[in-house]
C-alpha positions in Angstrom: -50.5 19.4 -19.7 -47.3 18.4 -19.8 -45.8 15.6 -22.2 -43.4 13.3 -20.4 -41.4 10.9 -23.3 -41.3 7.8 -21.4 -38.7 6.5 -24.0 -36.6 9.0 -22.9 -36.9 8.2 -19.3 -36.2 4.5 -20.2 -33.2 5.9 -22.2 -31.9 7.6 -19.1 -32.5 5.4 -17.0 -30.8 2.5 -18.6 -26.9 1.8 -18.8 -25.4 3.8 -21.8 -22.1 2.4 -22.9 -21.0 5.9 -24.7 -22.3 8.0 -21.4 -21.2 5.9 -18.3 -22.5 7.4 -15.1 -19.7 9.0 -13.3 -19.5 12.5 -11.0 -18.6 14.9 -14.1 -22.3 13.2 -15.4 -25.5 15.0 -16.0 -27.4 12.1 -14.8 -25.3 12.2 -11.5 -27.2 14.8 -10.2 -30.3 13.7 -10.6 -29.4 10.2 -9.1 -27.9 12.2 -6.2 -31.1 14.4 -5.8 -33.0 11.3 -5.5 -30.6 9.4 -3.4 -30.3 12.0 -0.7 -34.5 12.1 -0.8 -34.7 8.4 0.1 -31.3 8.4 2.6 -33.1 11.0 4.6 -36.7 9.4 5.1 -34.8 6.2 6.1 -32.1 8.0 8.0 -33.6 6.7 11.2 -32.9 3.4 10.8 -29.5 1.9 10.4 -30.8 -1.4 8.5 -33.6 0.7 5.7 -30.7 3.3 5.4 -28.1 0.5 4.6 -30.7 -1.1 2.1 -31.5 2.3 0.5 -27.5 2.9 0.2 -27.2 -0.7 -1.3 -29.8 -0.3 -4.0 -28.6 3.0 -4.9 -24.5 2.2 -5.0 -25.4 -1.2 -7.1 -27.7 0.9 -9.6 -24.7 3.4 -9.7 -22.5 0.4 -10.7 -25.3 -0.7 -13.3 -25.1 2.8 -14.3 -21.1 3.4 -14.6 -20.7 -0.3 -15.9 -23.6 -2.1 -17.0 -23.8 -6.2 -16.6 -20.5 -6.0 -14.6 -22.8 -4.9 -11.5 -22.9 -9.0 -11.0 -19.3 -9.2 -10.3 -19.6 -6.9 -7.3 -22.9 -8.7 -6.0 -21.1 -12.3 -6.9 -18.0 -11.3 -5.3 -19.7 -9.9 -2.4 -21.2 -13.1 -1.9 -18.6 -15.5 -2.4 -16.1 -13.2 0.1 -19.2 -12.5 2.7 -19.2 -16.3 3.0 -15.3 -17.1 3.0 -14.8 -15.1 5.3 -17.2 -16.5 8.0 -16.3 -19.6 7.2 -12.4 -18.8 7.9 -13.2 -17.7 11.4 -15.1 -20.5 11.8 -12.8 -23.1 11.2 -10.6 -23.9 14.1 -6.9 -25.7 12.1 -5.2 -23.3 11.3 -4.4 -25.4 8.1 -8.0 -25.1 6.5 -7.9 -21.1 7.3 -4.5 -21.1 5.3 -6.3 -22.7 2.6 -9.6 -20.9 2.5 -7.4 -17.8 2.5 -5.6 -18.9 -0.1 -8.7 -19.6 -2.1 -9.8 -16.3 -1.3 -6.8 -14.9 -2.5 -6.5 -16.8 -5.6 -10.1 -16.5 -6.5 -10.2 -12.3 -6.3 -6.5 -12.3 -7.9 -7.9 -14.3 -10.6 -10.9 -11.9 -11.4 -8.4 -9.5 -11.4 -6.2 -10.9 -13.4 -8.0 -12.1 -16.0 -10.4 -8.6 -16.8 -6.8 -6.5 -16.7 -3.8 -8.9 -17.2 -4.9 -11.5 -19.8 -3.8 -9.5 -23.0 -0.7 -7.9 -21.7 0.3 -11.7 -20.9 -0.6 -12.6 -24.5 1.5 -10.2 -25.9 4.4 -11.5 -23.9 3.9 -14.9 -24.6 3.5 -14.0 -28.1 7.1 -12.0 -28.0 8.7 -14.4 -26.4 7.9 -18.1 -27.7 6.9 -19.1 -31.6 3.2 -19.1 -30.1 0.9 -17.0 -31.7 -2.4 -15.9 -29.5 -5.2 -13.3 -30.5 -5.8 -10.6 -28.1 -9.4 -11.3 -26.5 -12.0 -8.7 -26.3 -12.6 -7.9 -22.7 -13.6 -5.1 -21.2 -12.6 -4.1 -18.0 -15.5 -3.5 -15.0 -15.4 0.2 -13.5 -13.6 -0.2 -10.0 -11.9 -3.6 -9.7 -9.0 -2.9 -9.2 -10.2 -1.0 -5.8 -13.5 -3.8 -5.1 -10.0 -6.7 -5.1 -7.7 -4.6 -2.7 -11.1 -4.3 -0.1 -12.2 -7.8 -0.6 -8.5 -8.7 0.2 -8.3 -6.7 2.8 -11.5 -8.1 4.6 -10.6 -11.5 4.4 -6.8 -11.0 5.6 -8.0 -9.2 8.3 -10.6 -12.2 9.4 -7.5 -14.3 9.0 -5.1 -12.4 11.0 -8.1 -12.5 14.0 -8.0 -8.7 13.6 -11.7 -8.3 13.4 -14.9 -10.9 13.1 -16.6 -11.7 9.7 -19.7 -8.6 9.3 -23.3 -10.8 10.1 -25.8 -9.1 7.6 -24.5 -9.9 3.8 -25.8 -6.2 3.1 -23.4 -4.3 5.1 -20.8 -6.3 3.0 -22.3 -5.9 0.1 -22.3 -1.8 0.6 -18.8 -1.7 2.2 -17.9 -3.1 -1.3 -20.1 -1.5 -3.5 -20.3 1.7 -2.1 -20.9 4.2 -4.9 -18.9 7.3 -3.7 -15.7 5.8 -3.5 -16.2 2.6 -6.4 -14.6 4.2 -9.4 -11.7 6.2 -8.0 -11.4 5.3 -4.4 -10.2 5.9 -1.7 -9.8 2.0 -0.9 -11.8 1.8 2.7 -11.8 -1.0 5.2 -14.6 -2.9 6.5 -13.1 -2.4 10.3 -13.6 1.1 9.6 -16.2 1.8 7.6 -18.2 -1.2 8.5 -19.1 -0.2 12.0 -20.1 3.6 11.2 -23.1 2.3 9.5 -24.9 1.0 12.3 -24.5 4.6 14.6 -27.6 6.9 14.4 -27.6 9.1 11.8 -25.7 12.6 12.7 -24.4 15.2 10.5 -23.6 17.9 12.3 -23.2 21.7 10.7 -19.9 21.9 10.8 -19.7 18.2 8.7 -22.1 19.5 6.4 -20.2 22.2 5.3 -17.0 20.6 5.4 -18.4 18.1 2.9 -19.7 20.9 0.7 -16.0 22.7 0.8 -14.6 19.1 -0.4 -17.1 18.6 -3.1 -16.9 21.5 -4.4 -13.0 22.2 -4.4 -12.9 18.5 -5.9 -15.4 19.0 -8.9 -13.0 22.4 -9.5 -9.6 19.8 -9.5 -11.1 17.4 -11.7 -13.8 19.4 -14.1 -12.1 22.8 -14.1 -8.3 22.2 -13.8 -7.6 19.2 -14.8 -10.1 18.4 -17.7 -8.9 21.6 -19.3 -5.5 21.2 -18.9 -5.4 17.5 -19.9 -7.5 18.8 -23.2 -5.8 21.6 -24.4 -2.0 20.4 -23.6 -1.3 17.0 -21.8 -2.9 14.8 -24.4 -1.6 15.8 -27.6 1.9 16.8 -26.4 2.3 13.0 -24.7 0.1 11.5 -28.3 2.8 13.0 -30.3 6.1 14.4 -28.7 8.5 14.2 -31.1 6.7 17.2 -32.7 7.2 19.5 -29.9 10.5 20.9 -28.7 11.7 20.2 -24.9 10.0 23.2 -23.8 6.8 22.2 -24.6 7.7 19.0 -23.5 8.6 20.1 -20.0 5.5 22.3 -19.4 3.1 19.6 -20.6 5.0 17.2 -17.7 4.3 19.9 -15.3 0.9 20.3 -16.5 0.5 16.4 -16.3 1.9 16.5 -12.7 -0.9 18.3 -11.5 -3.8 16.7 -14.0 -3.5 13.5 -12.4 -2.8 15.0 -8.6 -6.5 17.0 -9.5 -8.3 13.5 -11.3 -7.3 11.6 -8.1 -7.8 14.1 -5.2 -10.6 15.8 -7.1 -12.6 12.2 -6.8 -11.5 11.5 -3.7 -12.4 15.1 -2.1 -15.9 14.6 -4.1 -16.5 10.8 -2.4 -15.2 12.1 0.8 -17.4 15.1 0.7 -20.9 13.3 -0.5 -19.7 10.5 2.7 -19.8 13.3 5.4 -23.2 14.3 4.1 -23.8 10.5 4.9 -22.7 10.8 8.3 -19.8 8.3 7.0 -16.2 9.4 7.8 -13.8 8.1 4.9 -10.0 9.3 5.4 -7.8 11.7 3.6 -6.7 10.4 0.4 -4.4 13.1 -0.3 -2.1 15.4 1.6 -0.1 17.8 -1.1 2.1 15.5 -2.0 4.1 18.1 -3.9 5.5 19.0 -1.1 7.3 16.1 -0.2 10.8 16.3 0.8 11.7 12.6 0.0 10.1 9.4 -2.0 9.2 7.9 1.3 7.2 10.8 2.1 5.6 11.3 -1.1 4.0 8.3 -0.6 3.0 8.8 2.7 0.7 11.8 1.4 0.3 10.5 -2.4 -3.3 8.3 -2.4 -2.9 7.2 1.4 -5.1 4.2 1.4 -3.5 2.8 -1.6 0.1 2.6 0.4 -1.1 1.9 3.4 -2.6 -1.3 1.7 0.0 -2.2 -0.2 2.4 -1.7 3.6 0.2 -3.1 5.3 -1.3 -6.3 3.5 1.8 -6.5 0.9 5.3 -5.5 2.2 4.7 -6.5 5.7 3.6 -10.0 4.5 6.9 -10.5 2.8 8.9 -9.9 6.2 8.8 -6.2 6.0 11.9 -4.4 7.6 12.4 -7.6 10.4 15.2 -9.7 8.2 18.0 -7.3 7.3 18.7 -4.4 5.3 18.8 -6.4 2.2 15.5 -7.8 2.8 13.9 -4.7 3.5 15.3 -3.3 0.5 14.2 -6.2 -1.7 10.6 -5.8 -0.4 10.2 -2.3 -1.0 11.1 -2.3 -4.4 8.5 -5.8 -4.7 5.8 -3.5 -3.3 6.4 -1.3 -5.5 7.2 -3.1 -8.5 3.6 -4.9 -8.1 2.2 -1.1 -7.1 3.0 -0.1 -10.4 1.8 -3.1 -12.6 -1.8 -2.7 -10.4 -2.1 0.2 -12.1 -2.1 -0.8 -15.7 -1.4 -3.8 -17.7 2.3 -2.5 -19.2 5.9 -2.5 -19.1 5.7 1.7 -18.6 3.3 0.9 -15.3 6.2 -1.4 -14.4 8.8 0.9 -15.0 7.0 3.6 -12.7 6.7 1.0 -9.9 10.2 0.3 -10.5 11.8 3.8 -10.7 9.8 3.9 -7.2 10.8 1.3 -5.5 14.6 2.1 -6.9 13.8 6.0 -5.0 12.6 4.5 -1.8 16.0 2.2 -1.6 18.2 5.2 -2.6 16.0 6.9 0.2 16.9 4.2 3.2 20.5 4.7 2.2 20.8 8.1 2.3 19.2 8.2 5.8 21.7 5.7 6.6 24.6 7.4 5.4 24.2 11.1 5.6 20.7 11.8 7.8 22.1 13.2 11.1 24.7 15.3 9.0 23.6 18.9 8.8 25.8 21.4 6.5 22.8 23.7 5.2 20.1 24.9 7.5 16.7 23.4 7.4 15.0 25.8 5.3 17.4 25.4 2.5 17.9 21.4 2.9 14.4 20.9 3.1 13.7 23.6 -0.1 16.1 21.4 -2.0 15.0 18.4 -1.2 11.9 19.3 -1.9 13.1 20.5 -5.7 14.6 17.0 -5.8 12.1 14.7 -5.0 9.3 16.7 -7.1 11.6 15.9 -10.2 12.2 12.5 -9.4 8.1 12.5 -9.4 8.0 13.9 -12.7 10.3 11.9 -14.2 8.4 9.1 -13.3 5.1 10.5 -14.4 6.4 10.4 -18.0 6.3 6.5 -18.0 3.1 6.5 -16.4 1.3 8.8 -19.2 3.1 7.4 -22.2 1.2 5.1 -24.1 4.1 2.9 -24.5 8.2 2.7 -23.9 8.5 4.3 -27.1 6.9 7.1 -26.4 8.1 8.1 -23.2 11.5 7.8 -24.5 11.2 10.0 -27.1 9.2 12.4 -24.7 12.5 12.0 -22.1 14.7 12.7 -26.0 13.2 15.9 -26.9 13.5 17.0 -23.0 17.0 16.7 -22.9 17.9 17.1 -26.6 15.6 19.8 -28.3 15.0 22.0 -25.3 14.8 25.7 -26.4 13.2 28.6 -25.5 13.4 30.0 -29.0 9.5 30.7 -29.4 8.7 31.0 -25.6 7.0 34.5 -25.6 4.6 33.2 -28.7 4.0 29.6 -26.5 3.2 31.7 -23.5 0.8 33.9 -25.1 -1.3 30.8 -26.7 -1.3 28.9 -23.8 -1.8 32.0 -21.2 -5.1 29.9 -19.5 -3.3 26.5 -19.5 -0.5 28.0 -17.7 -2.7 30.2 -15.4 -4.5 26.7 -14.1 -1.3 24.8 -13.9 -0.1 27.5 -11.4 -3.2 28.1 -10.0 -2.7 23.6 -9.4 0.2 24.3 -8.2 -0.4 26.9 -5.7 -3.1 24.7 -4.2 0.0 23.0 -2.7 0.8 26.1 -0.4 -2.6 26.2 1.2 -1.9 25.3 5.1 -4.0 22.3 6.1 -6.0 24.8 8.9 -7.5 27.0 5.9 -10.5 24.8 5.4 -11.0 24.7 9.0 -11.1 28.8 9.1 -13.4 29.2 6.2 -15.9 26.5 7.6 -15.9 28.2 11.1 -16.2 31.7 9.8 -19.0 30.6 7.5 -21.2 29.6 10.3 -21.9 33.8 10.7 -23.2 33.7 7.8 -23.7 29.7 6.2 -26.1 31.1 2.9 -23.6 33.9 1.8 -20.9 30.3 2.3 -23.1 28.0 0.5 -24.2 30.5 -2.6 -20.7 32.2 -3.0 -19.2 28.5 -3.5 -21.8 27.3 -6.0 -21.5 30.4 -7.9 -17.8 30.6 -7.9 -17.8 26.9 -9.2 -20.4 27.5 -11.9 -18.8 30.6 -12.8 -15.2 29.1 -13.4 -16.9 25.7 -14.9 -19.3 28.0 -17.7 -16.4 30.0 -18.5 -13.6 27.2 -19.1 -16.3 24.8 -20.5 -17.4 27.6 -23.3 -13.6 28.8 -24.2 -12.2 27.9 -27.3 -10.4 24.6 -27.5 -6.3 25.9 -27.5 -5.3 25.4 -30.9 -2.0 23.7 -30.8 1.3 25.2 -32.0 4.6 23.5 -33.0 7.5 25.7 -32.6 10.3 25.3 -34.5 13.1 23.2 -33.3 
């Protein structure tokens, strides 16, 4: 007979501090297995499927995050209720002031889990003050459960949709576990509405969500995880111990680890949605390839700009007051952009450096956009050189633990840059480089390719489904056993 250790299963079961439950987890596939079980018998009604979805996204929260689980479910309430109550209200004064108490309310969750230290330390640099940092933790997927809350409430505001009746479907548009660590940031006027259809998945979105699943967990587990381990992190920990060669390939190498951690989670929650019959948008559309700043961003997380255009710079008068204005808003949006990412100066500095590049954009549109002295392909090549540097330069501020650091990162860079040692660099980090290329060359791939693979499958789907799981595991075993890359510090 077998034994079963029910302390184990308890073990499992329970929320693990050291072993949160994300994607690259164990656990995940078991919870996933067991998801799509209970999804399925319920598939047939819209209400039971939104329950089952529910129960499973919150216990993925409890999972990934522990007691924080009753800031989604608190939140959800208190932003379920506002919001009916705004559109209820008829003075416009009291919906100004209910949004307002929305606004302040989910900013002030917000601010306080991610802000409060970083504000400490200022106040404590700046005045004879002298506070203690507070021990707080920040909750999995705030930053992303604010922006949505926000969203749904502006959007009740602005008339552009009503307030959802059943608190469930609210509580799943916020909670919903494919998309809560990493995003994308969805919308209840889109996603909302798609719950309530009859369950459909047809082939060709079944295996479109299989090709995104799998090409994400190879982003994030494969490339990304391995570069990040055996370069990124201990060239950005300690630069002024590598020359600028080193330097410069980690930034590279960087470039694409955080293009493969975003769009790798993305793809994944966009892939394990489809399987849902739930359509969530392109988060990412090689952004590598932009020829400007402006659009960088318009292919760089998608439904992170959007928001902020949409909900941010258009409320502060977007391009309809002058040049100046316009100007002075895209460099707000971004400034604030960059400090929602982390709490310090170097996420300010990224925001700022891109706010700065979309101004310098505008103007050279202005000035020079309808002259034409090179011909397409080369302008376009070189603008393309241009703006990917620009990217990288900012990148440095974004990795860099602090100002300190990246500056010494940009030092060595420009000052200690030598190839002395190249061949021996090369030759130690032969599979980091083959991966970053391999990141890289991911850029090239048209945006039909997918779309080939997925209708030539359908001649033979099993040969489609087995070659990509093997593929995957293959790659995975054989990066996952190598030996960690010993570092090596050339001489400089």
């Amino acid at each position: 007979m077998i034994q079963i250790d029910w302390n184990s299963v308890k073990e499992q079961l329970l929320y693990d501090a050291h072993s949160p439950l994300l994607f690259n987890n164990g656990f995940f596939v078991y919870f996933l297995s067991a998801f799509i079980v209970f999804y399925y018998l319920f598939r047939k009604n819209y209400k039971h499927r939104a329950m089952v979805l529910t129960l499973f996204s919150l216990y993925f929260f409890y999972k990934a995050s522990g007691g924080f689980v009753l800031i989604v479910i608190l939140s959800a309430f208190f932003n379920y209720g506002i919001s009916n109550w705004i559109f209820k209200v008829k003075k416009k004064g009291s919906k100004q002031f209910l949004l307002f108490l929305s606004v302040l309310l989910n900013l002030g969750l917000l601010f306080y889990f991610k802000y409060t230290n970083f504000f400490l330390e200022v106040l404590n640099n700046f005045s004879t003050l002298k506070f203690d940092a507070l021990h707080i933790l920040l909750p999995i997927g705030i930053s992303f459960f604010t922006f949505e809350n926000l969203s749904y409430t502006i959007d009740v505001y602005r008339g552009e949709i009503e307030p959802e009746k059943g608190v469930v479907n609210y509580m799943l548009f916020l909670s919903f576990f494919p998309k809560l660590v990493m995003g994308p940031i969805v919308r209840a006027k889109d996603f909302i509405p798609q719950l309530k259809k009859d369950y459909f998945v047809s082939d060709t979105d079944f295996s479109k969500g299989f090709y995104l699943i799998i090409t994400g967990l190879t982003k994030k587990l494969i490339i990304s995880d391995y570069i990040s381990v055996n370069l990124v992190n201990y060239v950005f920990d300690g630069p002024h111990l590598h020359n600028g060669l080193e330097c410069l390939v980690a930034l590279y190498g960087y470039a694409i680890v955080i293009y493969c951690d975003f769009s790798g989670y993305s793809d994944v929650a966009i892939g394990i949605s489809k399987w849902m019959g739930i359509t969530i948008p392109t988060n990412f559309l090689s952004p590598y390839q932009s020829k400007s700043v402006s659009e960088f961003w318009r292919r760089w997380h998608i439904s992170l700009s959007s928001w902020l255009r949409d909900y941010l710079y258009i409320s502060m008068g977007g391009n309809r007051k002058g040049k100046f204005r316009t100007n002075l808003n895209l460099f707000l949006t971004m400034l604030i952009g960059g400090f929602w990412h982390g709490a310090s100066w170097n996420f300010i500095i990224w925001g700022a450096l891109h706010g700065a590049g979309l101004m310098i954009n505008k103007l050279w549109t202005f000035l020079f956009g309808r002259i034409k002295i090179f011909p397409s392909a080369v302008s376009n090549f070189f603008f393309a050189i241009m703006t990917f540097h620009f990217v990288c330069f900012c990148w440095i501020f974004f990795k860099a633990s602090n100002l300190d650091t990246a500056l010494q990162f940009i030092h060595q860079i420009v000052y200690q840059f030598t190839f002395d040692g190249a061949y021996e660099y090369v030759e130690n980090y032969k599979y980091v480089i083959i991966l970053i290329v391999i990141g890289y060359l991911i850029h090239l791939i048209p945006d039909s390719f997918p779309e080939k693979i997925i209708e030539r499958q359908k001649r033979f789907p099993m040969v489609y489904y087995v070659v990509g799981m093997f593929l995957f595991i293959a790659l995975y075993s054989f990066f996952k056993s190598a030996q960690p890359v010993m570092p090596i510090y050339l001489q400089f």
